[in-house]
C-alpha positions as CSV (number, residue, x, y, z in Angstrom):
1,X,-20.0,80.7,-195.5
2,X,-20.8,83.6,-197.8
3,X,-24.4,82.6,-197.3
4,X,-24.4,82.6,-194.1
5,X,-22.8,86.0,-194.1
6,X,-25.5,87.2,-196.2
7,X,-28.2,86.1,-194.0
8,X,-26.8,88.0,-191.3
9,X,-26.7,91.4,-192.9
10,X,-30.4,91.1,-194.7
11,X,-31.4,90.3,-190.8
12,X,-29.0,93.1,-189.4
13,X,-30.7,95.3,-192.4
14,X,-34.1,94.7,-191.8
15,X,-33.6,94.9,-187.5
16,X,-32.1,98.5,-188.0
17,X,-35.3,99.6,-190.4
18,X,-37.7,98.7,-187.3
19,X,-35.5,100.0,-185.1
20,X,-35.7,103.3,-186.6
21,X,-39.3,104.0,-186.9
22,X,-40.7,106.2,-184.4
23,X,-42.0,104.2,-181.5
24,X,-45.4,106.8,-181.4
25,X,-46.0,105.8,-185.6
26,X,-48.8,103.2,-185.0
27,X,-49.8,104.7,-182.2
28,X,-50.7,108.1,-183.6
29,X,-52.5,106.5,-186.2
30,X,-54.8,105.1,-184.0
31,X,-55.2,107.2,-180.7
32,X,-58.7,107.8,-179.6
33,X,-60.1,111.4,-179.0
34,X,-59.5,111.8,-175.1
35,X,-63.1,111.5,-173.7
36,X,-63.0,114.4,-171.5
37,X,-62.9,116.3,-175.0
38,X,-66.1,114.4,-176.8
39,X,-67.8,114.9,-173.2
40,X,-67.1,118.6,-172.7
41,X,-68.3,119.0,-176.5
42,X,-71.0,116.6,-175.9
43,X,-72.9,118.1,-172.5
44,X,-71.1,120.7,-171.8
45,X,-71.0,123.1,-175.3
46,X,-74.9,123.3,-175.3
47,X,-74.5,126.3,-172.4
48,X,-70.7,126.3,-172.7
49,X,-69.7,127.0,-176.4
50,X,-66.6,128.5,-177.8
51,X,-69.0,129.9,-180.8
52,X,-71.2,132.8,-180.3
53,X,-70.7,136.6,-179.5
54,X,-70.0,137.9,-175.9
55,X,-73.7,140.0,-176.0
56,X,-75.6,136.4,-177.3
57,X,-74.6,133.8,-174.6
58,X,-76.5,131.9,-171.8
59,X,-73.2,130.5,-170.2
60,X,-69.6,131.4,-170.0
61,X,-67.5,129.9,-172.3
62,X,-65.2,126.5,-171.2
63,X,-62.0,128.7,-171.2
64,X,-63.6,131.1,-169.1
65,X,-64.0,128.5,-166.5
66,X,-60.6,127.2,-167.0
67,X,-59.3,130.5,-166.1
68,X,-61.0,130.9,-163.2
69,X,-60.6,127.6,-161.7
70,X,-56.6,127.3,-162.5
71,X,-54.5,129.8,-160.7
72,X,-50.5,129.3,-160.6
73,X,-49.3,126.4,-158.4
74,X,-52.6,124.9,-158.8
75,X,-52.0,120.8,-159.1
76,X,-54.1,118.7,-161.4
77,X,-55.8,117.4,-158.7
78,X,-56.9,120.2,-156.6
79,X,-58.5,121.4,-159.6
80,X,-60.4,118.6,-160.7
81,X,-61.2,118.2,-156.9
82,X,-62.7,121.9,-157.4
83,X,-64.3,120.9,-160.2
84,X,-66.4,118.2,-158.6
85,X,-67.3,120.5,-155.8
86,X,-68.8,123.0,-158.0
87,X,-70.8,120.2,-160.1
88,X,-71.9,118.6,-157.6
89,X,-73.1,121.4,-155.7
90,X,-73.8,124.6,-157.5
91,X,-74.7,127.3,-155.4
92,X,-74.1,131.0,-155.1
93,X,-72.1,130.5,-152.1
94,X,-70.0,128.0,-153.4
95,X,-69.5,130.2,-156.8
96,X,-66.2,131.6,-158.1
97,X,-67.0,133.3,-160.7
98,X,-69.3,135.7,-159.4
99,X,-69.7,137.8,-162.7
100,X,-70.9,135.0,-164.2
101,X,-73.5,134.1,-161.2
102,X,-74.7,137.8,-161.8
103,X,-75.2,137.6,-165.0
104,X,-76.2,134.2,-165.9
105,X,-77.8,133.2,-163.0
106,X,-76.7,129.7,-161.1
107,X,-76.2,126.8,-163.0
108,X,-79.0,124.2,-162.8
109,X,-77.6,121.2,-161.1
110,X,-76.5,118.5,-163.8
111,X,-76.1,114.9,-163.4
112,X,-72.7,113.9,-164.4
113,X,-70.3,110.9,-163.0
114,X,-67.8,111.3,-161.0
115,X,-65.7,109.8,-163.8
116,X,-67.3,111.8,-166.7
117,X,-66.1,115.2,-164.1
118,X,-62.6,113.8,-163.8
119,X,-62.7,113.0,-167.3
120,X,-63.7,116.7,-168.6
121,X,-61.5,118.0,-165.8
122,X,-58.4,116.1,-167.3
123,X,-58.5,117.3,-170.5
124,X,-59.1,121.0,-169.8
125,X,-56.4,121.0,-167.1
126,X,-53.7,119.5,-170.1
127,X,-55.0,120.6,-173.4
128,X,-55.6,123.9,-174.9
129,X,-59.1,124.7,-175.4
130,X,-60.9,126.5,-177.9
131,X,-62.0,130.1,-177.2
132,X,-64.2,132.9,-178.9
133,X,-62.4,135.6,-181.3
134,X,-63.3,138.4,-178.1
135,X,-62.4,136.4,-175.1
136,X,-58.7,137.5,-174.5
137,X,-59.5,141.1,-174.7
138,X,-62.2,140.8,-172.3
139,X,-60.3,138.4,-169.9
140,X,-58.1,141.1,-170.0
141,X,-60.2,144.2,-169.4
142,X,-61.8,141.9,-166.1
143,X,-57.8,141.4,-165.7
144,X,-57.6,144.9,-165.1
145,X,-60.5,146.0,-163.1
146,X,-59.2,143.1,-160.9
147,X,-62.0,140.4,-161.3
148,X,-59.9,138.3,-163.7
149,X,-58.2,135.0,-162.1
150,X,-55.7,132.7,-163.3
151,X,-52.3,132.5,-165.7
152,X,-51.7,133.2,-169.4
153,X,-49.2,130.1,-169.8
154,X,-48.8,127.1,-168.5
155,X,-51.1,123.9,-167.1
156,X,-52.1,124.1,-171.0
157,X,-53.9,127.6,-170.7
158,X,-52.9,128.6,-173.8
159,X,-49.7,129.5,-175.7
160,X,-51.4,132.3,-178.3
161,X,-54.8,133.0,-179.9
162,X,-53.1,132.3,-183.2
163,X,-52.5,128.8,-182.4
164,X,-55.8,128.0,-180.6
165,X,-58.3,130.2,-183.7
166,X,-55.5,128.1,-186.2
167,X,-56.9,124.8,-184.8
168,X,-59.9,125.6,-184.6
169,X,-60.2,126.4,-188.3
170,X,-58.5,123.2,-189.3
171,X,-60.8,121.3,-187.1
172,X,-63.9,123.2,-188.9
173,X,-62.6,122.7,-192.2
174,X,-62.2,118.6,-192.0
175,X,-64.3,117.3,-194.8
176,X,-67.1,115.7,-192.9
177,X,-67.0,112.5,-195.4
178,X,-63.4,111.8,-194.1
179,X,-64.7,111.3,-190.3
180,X,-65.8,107.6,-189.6
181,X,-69.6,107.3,-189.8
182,X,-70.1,107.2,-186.0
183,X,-68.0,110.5,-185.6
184,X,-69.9,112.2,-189.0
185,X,-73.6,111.6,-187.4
186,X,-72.2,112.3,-183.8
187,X,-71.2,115.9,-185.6
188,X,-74.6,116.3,-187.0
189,X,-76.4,115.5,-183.7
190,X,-74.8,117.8,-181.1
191,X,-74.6,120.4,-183.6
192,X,-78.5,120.3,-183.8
193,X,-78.7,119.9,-180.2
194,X,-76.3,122.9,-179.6
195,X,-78.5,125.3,-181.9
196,X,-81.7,123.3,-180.0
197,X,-80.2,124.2,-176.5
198,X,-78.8,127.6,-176.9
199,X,-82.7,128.6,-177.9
200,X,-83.6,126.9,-175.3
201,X,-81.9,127.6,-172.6
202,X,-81.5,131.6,-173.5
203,X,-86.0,131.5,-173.4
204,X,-85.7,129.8,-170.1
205,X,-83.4,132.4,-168.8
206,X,-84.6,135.5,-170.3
207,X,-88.4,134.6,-170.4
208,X,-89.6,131.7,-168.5
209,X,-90.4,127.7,-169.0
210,X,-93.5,129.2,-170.4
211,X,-91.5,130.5,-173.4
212,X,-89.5,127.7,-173.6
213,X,-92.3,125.4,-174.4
214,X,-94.0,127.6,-176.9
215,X,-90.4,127.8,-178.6
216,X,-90.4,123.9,-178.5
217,X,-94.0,123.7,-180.1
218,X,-93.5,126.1,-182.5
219,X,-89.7,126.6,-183.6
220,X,-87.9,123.3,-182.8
221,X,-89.0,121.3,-186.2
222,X,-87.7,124.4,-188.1
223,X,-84.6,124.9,-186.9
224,X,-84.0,120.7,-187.2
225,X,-85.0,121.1,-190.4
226,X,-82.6,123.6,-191.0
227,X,-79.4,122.0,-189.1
228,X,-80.8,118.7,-191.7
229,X,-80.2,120.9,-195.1
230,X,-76.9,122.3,-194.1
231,X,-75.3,118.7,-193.2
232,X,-77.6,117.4,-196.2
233,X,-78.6,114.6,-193.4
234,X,-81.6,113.6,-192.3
235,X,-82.1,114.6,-188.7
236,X,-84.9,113.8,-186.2
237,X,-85.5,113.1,-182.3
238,X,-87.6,110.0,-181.6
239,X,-89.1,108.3,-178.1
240,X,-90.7,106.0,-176.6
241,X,-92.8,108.7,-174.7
242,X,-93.5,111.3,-177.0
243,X,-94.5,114.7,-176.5
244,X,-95.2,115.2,-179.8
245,X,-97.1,112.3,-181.7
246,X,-94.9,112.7,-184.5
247,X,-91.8,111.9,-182.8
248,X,-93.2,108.3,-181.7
249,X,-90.2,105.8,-182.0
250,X,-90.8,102.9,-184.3
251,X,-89.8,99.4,-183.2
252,X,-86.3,99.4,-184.9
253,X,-85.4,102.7,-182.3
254,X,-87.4,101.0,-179.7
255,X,-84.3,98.2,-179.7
256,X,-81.9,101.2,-180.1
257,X,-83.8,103.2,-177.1
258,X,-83.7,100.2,-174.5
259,X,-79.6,99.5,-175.3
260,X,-78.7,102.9,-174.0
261,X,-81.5,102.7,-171.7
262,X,-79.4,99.1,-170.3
263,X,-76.2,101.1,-170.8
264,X,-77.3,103.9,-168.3
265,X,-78.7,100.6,-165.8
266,X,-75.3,99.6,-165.9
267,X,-73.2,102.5,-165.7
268,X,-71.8,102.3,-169.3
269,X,-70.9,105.1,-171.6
270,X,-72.9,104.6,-174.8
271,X,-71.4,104.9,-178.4
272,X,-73.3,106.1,-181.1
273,X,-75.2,103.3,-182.8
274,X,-74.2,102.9,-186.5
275,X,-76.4,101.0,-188.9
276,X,-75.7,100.5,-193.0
277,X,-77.3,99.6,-195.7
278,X,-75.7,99.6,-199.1
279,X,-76.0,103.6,-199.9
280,X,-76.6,104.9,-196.5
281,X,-75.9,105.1,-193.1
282,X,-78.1,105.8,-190.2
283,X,-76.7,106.8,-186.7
284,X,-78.5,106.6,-183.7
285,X,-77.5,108.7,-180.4
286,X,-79.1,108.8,-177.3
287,X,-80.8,111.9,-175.3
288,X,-80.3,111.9,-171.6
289,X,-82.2,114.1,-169.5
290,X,-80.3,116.5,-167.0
291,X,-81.6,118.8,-164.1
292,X,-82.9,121.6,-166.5
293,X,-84.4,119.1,-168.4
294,X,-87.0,118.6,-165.7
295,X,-89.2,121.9,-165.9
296,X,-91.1,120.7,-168.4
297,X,-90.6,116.7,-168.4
298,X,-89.9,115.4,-164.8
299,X,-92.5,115.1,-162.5
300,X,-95.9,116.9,-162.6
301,X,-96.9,119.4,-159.5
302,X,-93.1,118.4,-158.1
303,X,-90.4,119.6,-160.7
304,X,-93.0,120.3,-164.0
305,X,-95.4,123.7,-162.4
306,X,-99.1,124.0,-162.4
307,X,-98.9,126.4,-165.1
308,X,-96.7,124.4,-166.7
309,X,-98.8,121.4,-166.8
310,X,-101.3,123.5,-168.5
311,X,-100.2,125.0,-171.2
312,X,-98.6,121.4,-171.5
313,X,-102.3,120.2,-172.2
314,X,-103.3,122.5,-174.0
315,X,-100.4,122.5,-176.6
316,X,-99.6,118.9,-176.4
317,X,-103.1,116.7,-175.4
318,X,-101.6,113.5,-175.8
319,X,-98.3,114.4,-174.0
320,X,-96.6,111.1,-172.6
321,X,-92.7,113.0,-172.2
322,X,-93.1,113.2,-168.7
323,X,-91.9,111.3,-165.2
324,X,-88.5,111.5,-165.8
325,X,-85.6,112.2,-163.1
326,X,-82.0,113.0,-164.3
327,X,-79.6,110.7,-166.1
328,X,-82.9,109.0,-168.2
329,X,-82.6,108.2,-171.3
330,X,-85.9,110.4,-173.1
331,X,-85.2,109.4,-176.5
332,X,-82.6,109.2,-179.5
333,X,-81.5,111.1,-182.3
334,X,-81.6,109.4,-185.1
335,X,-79.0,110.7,-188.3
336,X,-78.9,109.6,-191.5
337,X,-76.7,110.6,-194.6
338,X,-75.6,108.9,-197.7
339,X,-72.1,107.0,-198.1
């Protein structure tokens, strides 16, 4: 009997340990990013970045936007409904933020899902965002002059600059060897592509496609080179249609190249690749063309200009980087570190 007695209160012990563990324990140990978050940092921080000063920007920042598009009583829905509408169609006349239209000009039409919009819309509608150091005091100068739009609190707008600059430092100060591989050489890619971009797109606004090119030709192996020193990485863009003769895919990135070029066929959201050998790791990324994109590699005499074209030839004779529509994939970055 006294056996069975102690049986019974090893099970009852052992019943009440599970029973008081958080039910959320293994959960928050292995809960995914939401993917409206690695999207929005993905495609839309090249224009839309939360870094930067309010003088040296091409595009609003994100929590700008959020602002703007979520006024009180505003449902989920109707503004991820709004959202859509404005992607999908982005014209003066269909603008609400007109500041922004005046000085930044229209954005150039983008290809994203419908998905990938409810997706980013999801997570901005629910989440605090991160914002630059001088954005509440100008939201709230606009405030005052009667041009700003939307609440303070609430539908995750923010509950104090503290909080938001706080996690934004503790997300900047995470040791990049503690992120798993895919997530490290993710990092290293759209940070290039971010300084890449922002170049970019601020020539193509303030100076033409003409200028844009010339920066390509002349300043884009620099400044990958430079991103590559300060993530001690190895950081380059390959294709299977070069521009640039040097950035000629070998056959290993050929395979990688026609995966997410079958992912895209197929309407599937492509991971990074992540290969390893015994000291190092190489990640592979791909790079998907979007309306802008076009000016200088979609098609001649249609999207790419006549003048275009030529100082195309002239800067880059053996130029195959062109053709393309929106949603291609043109290439793949390819970023490699040690273990």
């Amino acid at each position: 009997m006294k056996y069975i007695l102690l049986i019974l209160m090893l099970i009852g012990f052992f019943s009440c340990k599970k029973s008081n563990e958080p039910s959320y324990a293994k959960k928050n140990l292995n809960q995914e990013i939401h993917p409206g978050k690695k999207l929005m940092e993905s495609r839309c921080y090249v224009c839309h970045s939360p870094t930067g000063s309010h003088e040296d920007r091409i595009a609003p920042p994100m929590i700008a936007i959020k602002k703007h598009y979520i006024s009180e009583g505003i449902t989920k829905e109707a503004f991820i409904a709004s959202m859509q509408n404005w992607i999908k169609n982005p014209t003066e006349e269909n603008a609400k933020m007109r500041g922004a239209v005046r000085r930044f000009g229209v954005m150039p039409k983008q290809y994203f899902s419908e998905k990938n919009i409810q997706e980013i819309s999801d997570y901005l509608f629910d989440n605090d965002i991160e914002e630059p150091e001088w954005f509440q005091e100008h939201f709230n100068e606009e405030r005052g002059k009667g041009r700003g739009k939307g609440m303070n609190n609430g539908n995750g707008q923010g509950k104090g600059n503290g909080k938001i600059r706080g996690a934004m430092m503790n997300e900047a100060n995470v040791n990049d060897k503690a992120l798993p591989y895919s997530e490290r050489g993710l990092k290293y890619a759209l940070a290039t592509k971010a300084v890449l971009g922002k170049n970019l797109m601020g020539k193509i606004q303030k100076e033409g496609t003409l200028a844009a090119l010339t920066f390509c030709n002349t300043k884009a192996y620099a400044l990958t080179d430079s991103m590559a020193v300060v993530h001690k990485a190895s950081i380059k863009r390959v294709s299977d249609k070069p521009r640039n003769p040097n950035n000629k895919a070998n056959k290993e990135e050929l395979g990688y190249i026609q995966i997410f070029k079958n992912n895209i066929e197929n309407n599937k959201e492509s991971a990074p690749i992540v290969v390893e050998s015994s000291d190092k790791v190489t990640v592979y990324y791909p790079i998907i063309t979007n309306g802008m994109c076009l000016q200088c590699h979609g098609t001649p005499k249609e999207q790419i200009s006549e003048s275009t074209l030529a100082s195309l030839k002239t800067l880059y004779p053996n130029d195959l980087a062109v053709g393309y529509d929106i949603n291609e994939i043109r290439g793949i970055w390819n970023v490699s570190f040690n273990k």
